[in-house]
ROTOR-501657 format. One record per residue: residue in one letter; x, y, z of N, C-alpha, C in turn. Coordinates in steps of 0.02 Angstrom, whole numbers, plus 50000, padded with zeros to 5 digits. Example, Ala and Ser with C-alpha at 12.3 -4.5 7.8 and 13.67 -1.06 7.14 Angstrom:
ROTOR-501657
a506604971650390506154977550390506604983550390
s506424988850354506844994750357506455000250394
END
This chain:
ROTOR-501657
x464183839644129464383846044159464383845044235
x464893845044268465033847044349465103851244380
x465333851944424465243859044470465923855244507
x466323860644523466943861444557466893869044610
x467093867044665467043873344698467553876744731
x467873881344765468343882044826467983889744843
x468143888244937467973894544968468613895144981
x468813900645010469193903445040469093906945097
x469463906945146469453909045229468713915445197
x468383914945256468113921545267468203927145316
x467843932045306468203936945369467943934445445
x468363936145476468173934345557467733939945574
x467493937545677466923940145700467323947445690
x467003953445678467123959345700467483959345777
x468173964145768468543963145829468063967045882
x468443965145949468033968546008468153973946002
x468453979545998468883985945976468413988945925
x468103986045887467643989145854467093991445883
x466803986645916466263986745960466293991646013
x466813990646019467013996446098467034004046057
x467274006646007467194010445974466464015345954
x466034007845931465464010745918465254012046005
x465204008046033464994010646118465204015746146
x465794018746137466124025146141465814031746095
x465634030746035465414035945989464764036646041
x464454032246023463564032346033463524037346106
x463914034046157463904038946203464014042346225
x464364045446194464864054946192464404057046133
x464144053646098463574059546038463014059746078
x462714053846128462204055446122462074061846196
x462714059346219462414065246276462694072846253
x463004071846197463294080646174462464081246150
x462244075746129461354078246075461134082446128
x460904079946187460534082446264460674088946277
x461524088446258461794094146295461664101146264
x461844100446200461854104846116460954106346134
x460404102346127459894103846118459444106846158
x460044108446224459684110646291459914119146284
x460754117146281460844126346261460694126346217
x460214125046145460034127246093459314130946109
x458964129846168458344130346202458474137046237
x458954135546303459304139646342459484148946283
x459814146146250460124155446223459754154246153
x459044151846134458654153546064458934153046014
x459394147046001459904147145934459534140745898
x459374145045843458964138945804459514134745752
x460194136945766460644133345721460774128245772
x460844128645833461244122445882460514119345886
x459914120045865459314114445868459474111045817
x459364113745760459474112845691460234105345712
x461054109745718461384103145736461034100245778
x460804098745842460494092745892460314090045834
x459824091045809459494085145763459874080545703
x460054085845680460794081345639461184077545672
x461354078245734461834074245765461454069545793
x460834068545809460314065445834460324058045777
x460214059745711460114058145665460924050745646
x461404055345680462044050945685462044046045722
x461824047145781461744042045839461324037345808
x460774038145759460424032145748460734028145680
x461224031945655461664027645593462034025445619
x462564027045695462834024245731462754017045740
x462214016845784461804009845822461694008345750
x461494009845696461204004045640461904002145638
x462524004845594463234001345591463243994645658
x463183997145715463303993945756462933987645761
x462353988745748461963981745769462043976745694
x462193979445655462493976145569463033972545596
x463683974445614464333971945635464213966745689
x463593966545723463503960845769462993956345725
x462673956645684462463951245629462603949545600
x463073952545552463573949645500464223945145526
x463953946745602464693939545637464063932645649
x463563932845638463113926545672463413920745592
x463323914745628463413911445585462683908545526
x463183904745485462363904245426461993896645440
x461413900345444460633893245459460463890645397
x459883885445396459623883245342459303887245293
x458943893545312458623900245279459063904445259
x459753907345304460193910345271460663907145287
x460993905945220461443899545208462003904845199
x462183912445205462523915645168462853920145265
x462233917045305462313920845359461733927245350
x461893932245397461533938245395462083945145382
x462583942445323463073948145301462663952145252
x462223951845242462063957645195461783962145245
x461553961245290461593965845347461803972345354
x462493970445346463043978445337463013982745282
x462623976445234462683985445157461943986545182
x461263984845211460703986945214461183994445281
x461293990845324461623998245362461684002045333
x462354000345285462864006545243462264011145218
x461774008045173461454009645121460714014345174
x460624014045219460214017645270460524022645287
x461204022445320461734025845354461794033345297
x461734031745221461764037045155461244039745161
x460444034345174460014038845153459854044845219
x460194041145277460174046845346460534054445342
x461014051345309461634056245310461284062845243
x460824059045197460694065045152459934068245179
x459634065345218458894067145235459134071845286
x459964068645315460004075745384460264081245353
x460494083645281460744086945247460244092445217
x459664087245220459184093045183458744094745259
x458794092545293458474095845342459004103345382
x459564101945363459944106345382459944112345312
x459784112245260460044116945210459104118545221
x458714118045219457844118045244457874125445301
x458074122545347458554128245410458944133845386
x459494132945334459904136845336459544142845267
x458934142745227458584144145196458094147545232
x457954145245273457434149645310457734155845354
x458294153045385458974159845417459064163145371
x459154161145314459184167645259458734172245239
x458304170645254457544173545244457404180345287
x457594175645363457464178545410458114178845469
x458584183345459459394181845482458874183945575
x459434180745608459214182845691459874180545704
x460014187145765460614186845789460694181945842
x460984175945859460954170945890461154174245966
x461524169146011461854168546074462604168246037
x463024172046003463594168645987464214166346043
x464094170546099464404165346150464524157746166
x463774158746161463294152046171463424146146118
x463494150446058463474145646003464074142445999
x464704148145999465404144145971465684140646059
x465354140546118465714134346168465244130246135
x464794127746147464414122546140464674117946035
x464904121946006464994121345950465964118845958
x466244120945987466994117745993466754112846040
x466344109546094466354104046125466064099546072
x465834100946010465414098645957466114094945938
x466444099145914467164098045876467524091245901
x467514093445963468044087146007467744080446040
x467044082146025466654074246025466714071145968
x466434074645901466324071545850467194069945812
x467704074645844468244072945815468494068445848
x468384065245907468854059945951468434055045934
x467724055845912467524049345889467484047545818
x467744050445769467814049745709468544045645712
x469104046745759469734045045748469724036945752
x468944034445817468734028645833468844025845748
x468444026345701468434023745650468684023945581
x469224028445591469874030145534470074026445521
x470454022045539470834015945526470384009045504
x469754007745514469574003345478468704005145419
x468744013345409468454014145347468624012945295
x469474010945291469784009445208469314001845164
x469173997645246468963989845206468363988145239
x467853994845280467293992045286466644000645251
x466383997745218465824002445202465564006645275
x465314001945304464794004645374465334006045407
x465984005945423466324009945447466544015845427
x466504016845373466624022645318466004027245309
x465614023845338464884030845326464964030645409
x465144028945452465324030745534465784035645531
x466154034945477466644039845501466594045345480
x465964046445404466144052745378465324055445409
x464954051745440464534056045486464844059445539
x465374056645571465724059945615466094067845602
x466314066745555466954070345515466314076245492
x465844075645466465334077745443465104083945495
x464914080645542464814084845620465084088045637
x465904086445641466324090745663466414097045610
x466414097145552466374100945520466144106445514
x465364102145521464644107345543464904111645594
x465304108245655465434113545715465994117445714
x466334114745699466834119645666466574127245618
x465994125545590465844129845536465364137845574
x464984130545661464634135745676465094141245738
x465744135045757466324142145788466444146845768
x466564145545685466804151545656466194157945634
x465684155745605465104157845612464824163145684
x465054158845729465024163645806465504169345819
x466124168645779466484172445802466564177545740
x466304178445685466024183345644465544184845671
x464974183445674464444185445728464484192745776
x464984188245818465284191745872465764197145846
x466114200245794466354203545780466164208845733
x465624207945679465304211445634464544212145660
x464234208745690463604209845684463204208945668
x463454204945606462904202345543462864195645566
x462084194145559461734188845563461634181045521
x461684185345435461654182845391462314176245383
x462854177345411463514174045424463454168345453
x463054165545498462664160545501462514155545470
x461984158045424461734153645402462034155245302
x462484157445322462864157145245463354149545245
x463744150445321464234146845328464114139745341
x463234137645366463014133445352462884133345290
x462614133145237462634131545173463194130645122
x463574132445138464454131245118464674125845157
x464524121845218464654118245237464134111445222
x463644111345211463114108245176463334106845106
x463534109845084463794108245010464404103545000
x464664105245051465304101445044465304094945067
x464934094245143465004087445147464344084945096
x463764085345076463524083845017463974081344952
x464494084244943464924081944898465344076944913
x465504076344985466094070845002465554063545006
x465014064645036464544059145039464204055444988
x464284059844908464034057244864464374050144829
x464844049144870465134041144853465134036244885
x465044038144941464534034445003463954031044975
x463524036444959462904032944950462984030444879
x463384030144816463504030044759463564020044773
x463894019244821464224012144850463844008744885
x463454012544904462794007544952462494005244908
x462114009444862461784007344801462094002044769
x462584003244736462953997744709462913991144731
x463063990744815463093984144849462563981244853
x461903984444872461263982244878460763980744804
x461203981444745460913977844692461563974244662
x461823971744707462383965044692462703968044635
x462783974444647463483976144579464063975444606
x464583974644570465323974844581465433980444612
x465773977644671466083981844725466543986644699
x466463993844714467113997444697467703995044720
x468173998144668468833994344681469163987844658
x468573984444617468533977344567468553978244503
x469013977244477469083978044401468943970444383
x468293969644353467773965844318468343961844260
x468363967444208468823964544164469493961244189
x469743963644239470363962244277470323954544298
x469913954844308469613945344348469723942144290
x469053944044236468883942244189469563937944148
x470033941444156470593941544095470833936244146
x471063937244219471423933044265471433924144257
x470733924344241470213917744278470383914044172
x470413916444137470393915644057471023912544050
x471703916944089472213914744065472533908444114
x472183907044137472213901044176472283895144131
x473013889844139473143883344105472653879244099
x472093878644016471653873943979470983877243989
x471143884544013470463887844014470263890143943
x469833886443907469753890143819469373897143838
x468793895743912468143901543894467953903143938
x467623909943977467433908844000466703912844015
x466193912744067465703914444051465293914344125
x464673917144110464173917244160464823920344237
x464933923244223465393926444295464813932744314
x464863932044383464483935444442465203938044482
x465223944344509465543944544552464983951144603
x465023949844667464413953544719464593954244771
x464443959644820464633959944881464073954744947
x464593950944956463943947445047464063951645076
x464533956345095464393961445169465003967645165
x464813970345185465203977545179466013976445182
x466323969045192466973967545194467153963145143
x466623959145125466693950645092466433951245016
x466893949744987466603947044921466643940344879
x466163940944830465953932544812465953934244740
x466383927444738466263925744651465903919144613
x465653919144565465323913044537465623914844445
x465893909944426465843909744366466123898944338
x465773901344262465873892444209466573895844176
x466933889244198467403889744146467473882744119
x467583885144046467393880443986468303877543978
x468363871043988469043865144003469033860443964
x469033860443891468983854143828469373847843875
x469863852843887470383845543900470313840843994
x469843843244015469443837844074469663843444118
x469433840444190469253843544253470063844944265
x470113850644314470723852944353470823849044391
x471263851544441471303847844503471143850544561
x471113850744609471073851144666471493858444672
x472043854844682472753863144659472343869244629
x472033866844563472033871444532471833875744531
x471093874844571470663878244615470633881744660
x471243878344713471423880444762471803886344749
x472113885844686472993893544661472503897444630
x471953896744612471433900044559470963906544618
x470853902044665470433905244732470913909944757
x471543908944789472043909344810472393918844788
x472463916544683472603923344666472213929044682
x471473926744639470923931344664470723934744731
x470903930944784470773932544830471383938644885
x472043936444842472673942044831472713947944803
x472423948044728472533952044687471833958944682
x471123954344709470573957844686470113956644761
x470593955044822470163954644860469453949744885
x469373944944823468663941144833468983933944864
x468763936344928468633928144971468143921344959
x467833921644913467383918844913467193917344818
x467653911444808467323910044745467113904244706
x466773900044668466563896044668466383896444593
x466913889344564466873889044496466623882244471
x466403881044421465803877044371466383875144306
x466423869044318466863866644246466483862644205
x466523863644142466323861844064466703859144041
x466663853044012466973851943957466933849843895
x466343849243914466043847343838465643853443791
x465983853943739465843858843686465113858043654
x464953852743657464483850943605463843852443633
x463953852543703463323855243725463413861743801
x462883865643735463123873943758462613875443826
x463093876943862462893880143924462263885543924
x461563881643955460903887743970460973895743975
x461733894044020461913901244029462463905043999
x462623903043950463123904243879463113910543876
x462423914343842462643921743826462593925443894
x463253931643878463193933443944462473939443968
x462063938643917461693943843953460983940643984
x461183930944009460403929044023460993927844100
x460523929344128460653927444226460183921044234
END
């Protein structure tokens, strides 16, 4: 039994444009945090404290994305032979649990306003709440375009998107306020807004999980490989297949395929790496040839790792 392998290109360093991005968010949130949490002090609005801290809470999923995207470019040592790409799903997978701990600290708030409605500053509330809008919306646009193919850019963006929402929710909130009187409008329109991004985020964190116990990346049809890698010329079998995420962009494959009729070639490996890496996205795969029947592979059935 031998071992045959092929990698395929991996992803490059994170562009500078990214970087400049996250440096741009971090510092238009963090001084709206200062700003939001000062008139939240200034006109007694316990909803613009309540956002400071949520948005507070962004700035530090921010910098985690950020300092991930500068580790997952270091190259790999004798200890991590893989690099430090898992890096980016420990982010992603922090970045979920931030995004839902700032969720319940905000619905915690918007529970207790219900309890006890108080008529805010609504002046106060909906400026400071549209400059909310046009920070968190000019820096969400930063990371639109590359949440489709990175996780930690995709929980950057819907913390953003998230925020703006929130402020959007507390403009409108201010300007019922300001027109009826009622207090309760507040903190209704926070909890309707809590719910919702709660619902858009639950696949966020559905995917962090996933990545950080080496399950198949969404968007990988398992069987799809499975069948790909089978119908391959003198493949009788095949078996022990792994497929796992190294980093919020990169994926890796390992599987035995069972070849009565002797080793491939070079080619074959190479068109084998090649499709997979076209069709299902995995850069990174590395296959084990068999050919002898008579003696069965340790790792034969598929349910021993």
């Amino acid at each position: 039994m031998s071992a045959h392998h092929h990698s395929h290109d991996h992803a490059a360093e994170p562009p500078a444009s990214v970087g400049a991005a996250f440096g741009i968010a971090i510092t238009l949130n963090l001084g709206f945090v200062v700003a939001e949490a000062l008139a939240g002090l200034i006109g007694g609005s316990l909803a613009l404290l309540a956002d400071a801290g949520h948005n507070l809470s962004d700035v530090l999923a921010l910098v985690l994305a950020w300092g991930a995207s500068h580790l997952s470019a270091r190259p790999p040592s004798a200890r991590f032979t893989y690099g430090l790409k898992g890096s980016s799903i420990l982010a992603a997978l922090a970045n979920a649990a931030l995004l839902w701990v700032a969720l319940g600290a905000i619905l915690i708030e918007t529970l207790r306003r219900l309890a006890h409605p108080a008529l805010p500053d609504a002046r106060l509330m909906i400026a400071v709440a549209a400059a909310g809008i046009f920070v968190n919306g000019a820096s969400a646009v930063l990371f639109a375009r590359g949440r489709k193919r990175d996780l930690n850019l995709r929980a950057a963006f819907q913390h953003l998107v998230g925020d703006a929402a929130v402020s959007a929710g507390v403009v409108a909130a201010g300007v019922a306020v300001t027109l009826t009187g009622r207090a309760w409008i507040d903190p209704v329109t926070s909890l309707v807004i809590t719910a919702i991004i709660g619902a858009g985020s639950w696949a966020l964190l559905r995917d962090s999980v996933t990545m950080a116990l080496a399950g198949v990346p969404a968007g990988i049809d398992e069987g799809g490989v499975r069948a790909l890698i089978a119908a391959q010329p003198g493949v009788a079998a095949v078996h022990d297949l792994h497929i796992w995420a190294m980093s919020t962009t990169e994926t890796a494959l390992t599987a035995h395929l069972v070849m009565p009729t002797g080793h491939p070639s070079d080619a074959f490996l190479h068109d084998l790496a090649h499709e997979l890496a076209h069709d299902f996205a995995i850069g990174h795969a590395t296959f084990q040839v068999e050919t002898d029947h008579g003696h069965d592979c340790a790792l034969h059935p598929e349910e021993v790792v």
